[in-house]
N, C-alpha and C positions, 0 to 999 in steps of 0.2 A: 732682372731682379725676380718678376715672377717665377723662372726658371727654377733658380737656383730656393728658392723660398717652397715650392713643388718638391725638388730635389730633399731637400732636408725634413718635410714633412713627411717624404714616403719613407725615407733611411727612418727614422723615427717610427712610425709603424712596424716598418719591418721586424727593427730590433726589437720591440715590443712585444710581436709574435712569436720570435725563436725564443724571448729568456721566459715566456707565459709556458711555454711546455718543459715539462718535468717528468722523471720518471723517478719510480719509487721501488726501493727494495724491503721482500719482505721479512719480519725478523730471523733472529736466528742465523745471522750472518749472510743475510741475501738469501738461504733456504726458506723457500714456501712451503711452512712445516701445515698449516692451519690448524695447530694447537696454542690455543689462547692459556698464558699464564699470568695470572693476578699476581702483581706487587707485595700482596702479603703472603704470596705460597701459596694460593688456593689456583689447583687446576681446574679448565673448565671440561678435560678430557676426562674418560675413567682408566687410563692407564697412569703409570707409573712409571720411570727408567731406575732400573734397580741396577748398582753396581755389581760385576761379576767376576773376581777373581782382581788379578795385581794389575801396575798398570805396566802397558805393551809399548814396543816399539816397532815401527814401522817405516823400512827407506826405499826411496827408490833412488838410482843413481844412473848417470851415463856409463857409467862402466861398462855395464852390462849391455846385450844390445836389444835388449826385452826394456829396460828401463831408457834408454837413449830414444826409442821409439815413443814411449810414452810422454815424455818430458819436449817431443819434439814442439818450440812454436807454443808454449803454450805460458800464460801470465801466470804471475803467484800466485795469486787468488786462484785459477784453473789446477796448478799444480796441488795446492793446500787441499781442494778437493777432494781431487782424486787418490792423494796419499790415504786421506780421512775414510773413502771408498774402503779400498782396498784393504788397509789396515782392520775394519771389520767385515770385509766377506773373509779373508784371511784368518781373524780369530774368533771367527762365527759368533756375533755378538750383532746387535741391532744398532746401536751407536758407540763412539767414543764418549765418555764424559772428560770435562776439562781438557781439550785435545790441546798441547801446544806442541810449536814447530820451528825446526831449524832447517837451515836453508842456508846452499851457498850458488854463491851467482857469477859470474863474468859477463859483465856490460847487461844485455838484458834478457842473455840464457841462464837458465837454471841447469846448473849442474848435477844438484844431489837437494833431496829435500827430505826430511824425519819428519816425523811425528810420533808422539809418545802421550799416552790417555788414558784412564781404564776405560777397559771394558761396560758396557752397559745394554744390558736387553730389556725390554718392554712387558709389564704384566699386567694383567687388569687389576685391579683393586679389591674386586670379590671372591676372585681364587688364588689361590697359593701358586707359584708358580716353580719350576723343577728346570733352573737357567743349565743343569748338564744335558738334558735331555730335549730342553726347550717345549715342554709342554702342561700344560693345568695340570694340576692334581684335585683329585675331588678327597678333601676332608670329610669324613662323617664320625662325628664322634659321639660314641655311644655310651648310657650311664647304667 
């Protein structure tokens, strides 16, 4: 009796321990952006993401054996990434806004995955910024 009264007091501990640890993602869909945005719109960064032009598409598919390689082994979520990646080193932009995605699968490879977003590059707040050429512009305007 003691035994089994031992037995069920350590099982009890134990699982105690494994459901007490937790891990956490950070916002921004699991990206660890650490720019903090307030609920009413107020950022706490001095940058901006300024829409840039129409919104793109971007696939990658097995067809290919450049995209077969990429796609090899790797979950949606991994996939959704690196589409998101590419899609802006691709149309030289700093993020997608509004990125969504299609995706098709057989059992639990990915076959072909899109994405399609605008464009979006990064400016600060106190300069005008020049998203063809990607650099400040200094305004002075003279009376």
């Amino acid at each position: 009796m003691k035994k089994n009264l031992f037995l069920i007091a350590l099982s009890v501990i134990v699982i105690l321990a494994i459901t007490s640890c937790s891990s956490t993602l950070a916002g921004a869909g699991g990206y660890a952006t650490n720019m903090g945005v307030d609920a009413r719109g107020t950022s706490y960064n001095s940058y901006d993401l300024v829409p840039v032009g129409d919104r793109i598409t971007y696939t990658i598919d097995i067809s290919t054996p450049e995209g077969k390689q990429k796609l090899y082994k790797l979950t949606l979520a991994e996939a959704q990434r690196l589409a998101e990646t590419e899609a802006a080193r691709k149309f030289n932009c700093d993020r997608l806004i509004d990125p969504r995605f299609d995706y098709l699968k057989k059992g639990k490879r990915i076959l072909r995955i899109t994405v399609d977003g605008r464009p979006g590059n990064y400016r600060t707040r106190n300069n005008e910024y020049d998203s063809r050429t990607r650099q400040e512009i200094d305004i002075n305007v003279r009376h």
